[in-house]
C-alpha positions, 0 to 999 in steps of 0.5 A: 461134198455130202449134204450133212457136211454142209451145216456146221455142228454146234459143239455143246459140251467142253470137249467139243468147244476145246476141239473146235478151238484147236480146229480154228488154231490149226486152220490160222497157223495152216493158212499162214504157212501154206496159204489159202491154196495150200491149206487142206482139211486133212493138213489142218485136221494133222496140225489139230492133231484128230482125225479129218473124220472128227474135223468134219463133225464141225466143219464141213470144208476148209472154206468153214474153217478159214471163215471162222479164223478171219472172222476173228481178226475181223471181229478183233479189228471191229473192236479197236477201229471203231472205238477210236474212230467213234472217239475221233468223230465227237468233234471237228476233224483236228490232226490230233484225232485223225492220226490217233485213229491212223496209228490205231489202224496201223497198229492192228494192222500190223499185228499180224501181216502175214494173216493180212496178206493172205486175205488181201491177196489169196482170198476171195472177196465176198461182200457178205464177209464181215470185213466188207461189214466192217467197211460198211460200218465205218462208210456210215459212220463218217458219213453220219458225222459228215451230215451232221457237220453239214446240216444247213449247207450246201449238199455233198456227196457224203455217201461218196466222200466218205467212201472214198476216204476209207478206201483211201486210208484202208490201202494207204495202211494194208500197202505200208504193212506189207510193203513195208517202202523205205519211209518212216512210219510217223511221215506217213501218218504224218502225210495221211493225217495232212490229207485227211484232215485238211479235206474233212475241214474244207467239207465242213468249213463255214 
């Protein structure tokens, strides 16, 4: 691909804003429909109705585009996860807390499970992408409330538990929404929230 199609150009006037808004639509309802493989810049460029010569003044392959529209969604999650989950940490772990934060994660996550899978299963995996960010930031989180409820006791690996927490939780959640098992939703949260809560305690009891 060419060396100037690379850099993304930054639209500076109303027109441009509203043609990269529809590139970035077009892309989320393209990816949805035809999935990563499937998804071209020529078809999203059909679904934005332009031309792909006017696509690639804003973006440079269809990788660009499916960045920005997970971005999005990661950007949107960042916003309700972490604001409860904050809220959750200002005290002792109690079942109340831990599931108000589960159903707000199933909640968003639910919202739109067919983008959802096709993140979990068709994209590739970057550890600079902002969902690996988001991750990372709910790791430190649990692991400052951890050392916090810790001081003064004998240490554990909370780097590690808080770790293993999140990914526990996070594929417990992505599984229900795209599997969706023949189990109640409020018995896994319930369960979830059993799991949880009851392992936080033990860390931090006494």
């Amino acid at each position: 691909m060419p060396a100037d199609r690379r850099r993304r150009r930054m639209p500076q006037q109303d027109r441009s804003r509203a043609m990269v808004e529809r590139i970035i639509v077009a892309g989320h309802d393209v990816l949805l429909e035809r999935g990563y493989e499937g998804a071209s810049t020529n078809r999203i460029a059909q679904a934005a109705g332009i031309s792909p010569g006017s696509l690639y003044q804003y973006f440079p392959d269809k990788d660009s585009i499916v960045a920005e529209v997970v971005d999005r969604w990661t950007d949107a999650m960042h916003a309700r996860i972490s604001r409860v989950f904050a809220q959750a940490l200002e005290g002792p772990p109690t079942p109340l807390s831990v599931r108000d934060t589960l159903l707000e994660l199933l909640d968003a996550l639910d919202e739109n499970p067919r983008l959802l899978r096709v993140l979990i299963e068709e994209l590739p995996r970057s550890p600079d992408s902002r969902l690996a960010a988001f991750e990372r930031r709910i790791d430190d989180l649990l692991a400052m409330w951890l050392r916090f409820h810790l001081r003064g006791r004998a240490a554990r690996p909370v780097e590690a538990v808080s770790w293993i927490l999140v990914r526990t939780v996070e594929n417990v959640a992505v599984s229900y929404v795209l599997d969706r098992p023949v189990i109640d939703r409020a018995v896994v949260v319930d369960e979830l929230t059993a799991m949880v809560t009851a392992y936080l305690r033990e860390m931090t009891a006494g």
